[in-house]
C-alpha positions, 0 to 999 in steps of 0.5 A: 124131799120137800116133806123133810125140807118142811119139817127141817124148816118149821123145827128150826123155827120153833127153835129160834123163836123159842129161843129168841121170845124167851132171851127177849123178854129179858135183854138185861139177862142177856147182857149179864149172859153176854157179859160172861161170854166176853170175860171169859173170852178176854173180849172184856172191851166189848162188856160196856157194848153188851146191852146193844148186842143183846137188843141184836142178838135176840131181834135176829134170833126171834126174826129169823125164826118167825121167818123160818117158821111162816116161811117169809124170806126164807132164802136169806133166813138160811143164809142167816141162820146157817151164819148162826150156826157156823159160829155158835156151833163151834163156839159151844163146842169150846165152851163145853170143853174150857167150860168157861161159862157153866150156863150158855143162857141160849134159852135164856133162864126158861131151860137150863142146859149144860153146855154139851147139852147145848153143843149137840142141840146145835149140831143138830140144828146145823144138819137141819139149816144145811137142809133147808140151805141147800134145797132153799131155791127148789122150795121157797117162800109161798108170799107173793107181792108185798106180803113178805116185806110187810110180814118181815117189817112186823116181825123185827118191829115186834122183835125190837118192840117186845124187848123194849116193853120187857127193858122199860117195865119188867119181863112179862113172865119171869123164870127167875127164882125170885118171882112174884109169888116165892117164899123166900124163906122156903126158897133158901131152905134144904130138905131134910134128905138133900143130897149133899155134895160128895167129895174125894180128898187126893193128898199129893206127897213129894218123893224125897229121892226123885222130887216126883210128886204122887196123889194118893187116895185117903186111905193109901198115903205114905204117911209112915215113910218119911224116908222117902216121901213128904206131904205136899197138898191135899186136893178135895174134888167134887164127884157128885153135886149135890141138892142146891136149893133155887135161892142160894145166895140171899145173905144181907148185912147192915153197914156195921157188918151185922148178918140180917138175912133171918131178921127179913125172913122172918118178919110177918108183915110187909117190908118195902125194899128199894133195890139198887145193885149200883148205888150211884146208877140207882140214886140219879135215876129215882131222883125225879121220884123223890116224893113218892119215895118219901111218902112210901117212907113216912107210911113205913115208919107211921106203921113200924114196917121196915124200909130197906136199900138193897145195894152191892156198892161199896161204903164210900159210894154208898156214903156219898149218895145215902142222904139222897134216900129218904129219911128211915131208910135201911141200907144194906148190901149184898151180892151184886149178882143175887140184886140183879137176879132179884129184879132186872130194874136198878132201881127196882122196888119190892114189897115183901110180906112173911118173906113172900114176894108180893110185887114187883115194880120197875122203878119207872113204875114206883107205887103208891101208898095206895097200892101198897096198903091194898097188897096189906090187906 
């Protein structure tokens, strides 16, 4: 028994810190994942908490697998993570039948699974730490001492430190669809033999006589017996999803409403972009580097590159706040959800050429017209 309480221990583990590392290095995403979590969930008073839960969502998570995995403490990291797991079990399991949420982001934006997919990776996590929960006292931890206490403080410290590093900066690896090195163009493009989305078109006619209402397939409708039946709506499910490419919705227009998505895509030199989902957010924080936004923005129109201001906000915010951009600032607006895919900074900074993503930067890291002519060369 003690090799499967080993194996169900170490499996576990890598599980957890699997899961944890990937959500830690992206707390923003786990906000935004959380976020959903809540609105569908009617829990809509906790969003403006979401951050702090995704800071202590993913330190458990990543610490009690490290626990788990080195065998530290490992009766309370059963206690824990069967905790764990008799609630998110049975949370997925709703999740996969309501399908409120189509993502669970359990691994963040590293593994995509559907939320059946989800649900049976938890049941079968739950018969793994019901193992290890049971048979925690016959085999506990090898470390004797201090050492445990010393292993425990250096994993919540890297756990908290990690995701920290990842908030203050970007995250060190980015699964996104947006990293740096993407063609943007390329990104949006479908190939010539995608799949498209099949749908089945169900027309409902209204019975004249009894008031029942029936769906008929496309090519059995009652269309001739207007006696006895009249058309009531017409119903298109989807049956197959279809190809959809990795950037789908990259759409921006100018404050006149004018759509000019190809105009940035098709451009060959550079293109400096400040990004800023909320405008407001975004402008009180990059205030302090007013100047080097004006330098950035006196290179750009010495050499014709253009300057532009990603934001989802509206045009009475955007309004208000404009003139604190630097002079040749383009504003434009988008959707707020592809803004803070793009970058998980508001503000964040982005330099584009040929429609490729050269760089990246968090706006506590704005870059210098040095660094920006040394990414044109």
């Amino acid at each position: 028994m003690k090799i499967i309480y080993i194996i169900s221990r170490i499996l576990t583990g890598i599980v957890f810190v699997f899961s944890g590392f990937v959500k830690a290095i992206d707390p923003v995403g786990t906000q935004i994942k959380l976020s959903d979590y809540f609105e569908a969930m009617g829990l809509a008073f906790l969003m403006p908490y979401a951050l702090i839960f995704s800071f202590l969502l993913n330190a458990a998570e990543l610490t009690v697998g490290l626990m788990l995995l080195f065998n530290v403490f490992s009766k309370f990291a059963s206690w824990v993570g069967l905790f764990f797991l008799l609630i998110f079990t049975p949370l997925t399991l709703w999740l996969a039948i309501a399908n409120p949420v189509t993502d669970c982001g359990c691994f963040g934006d590293a593994v995509k699974l559907t939320n059946w997919q989800t649900f049976g990776k938890n049941v079968i996590l739950l018969i793994l730490i019901l193992i290890i929960f049971f048979y925690r006292k016959k085999y506990g931890t090898n470390f004797d001492g201090k050492k445990p206490k010393i292993l425990f403080s250096a994993f919540v410290l890297f756990a908290f430190g990690f995701q920290f590093y990842n908030f203050y900066n970007l995250p060190v690896i980015d699964f996104r669809p947006f990293k740096e090195g993407t063609n943007i163009k390329e990104a949006v493009s479908f190939p010539p033999d995608a799949e498209k989305d099949v749908y089945e078109t169900v027309l409902y006619y209204k019975n004249l006589k009894t008031g029942e209402k029936k769906a008929f397939d496309i090519n059995n409708i009652p269309y001739e017996d207007t006696l006895n039946w009249a058309y009531d709506t017409t119903v298109n499910k989807l049956i197959k999803k279809g190809y959809e490419p990795p950037i789908h919705d990259f759409f921006l227009s100018n404050m006149n409403g004018r759509d000019i998505t190809n105009d940035i895509l098709n451009y060959k030199n550079i293109s400096c972009i400040l990004i800023m989902p909320d405008f407001e957010t975004g402008i009180n924080r990059i205030r302090r580097y007013k100047q080097e936004l004006a330098n950035i923005a006196f290179y750009t129109d010495y050499n014709h590159y253009p300057f532009y201001c990603f934001t989802s906000s509206g045009t009475r915010e955007i309004n208000q706040y404009k003139n604190s951009l630097p002079p040749y600032v383009q504003i434009l607006t988008g959707d707020k959800k592809m803004l803070k895919t793009f970058i998980r900074s508001n503000p964040g900074f982005v330099i584009l050429k040929d429609a490729v993503v050269l760089k990246k930067y968090h706006y506590l890291n704005i870059p210098t017209v040095n660094e920006i002519k040394k990414l044109n060369q």
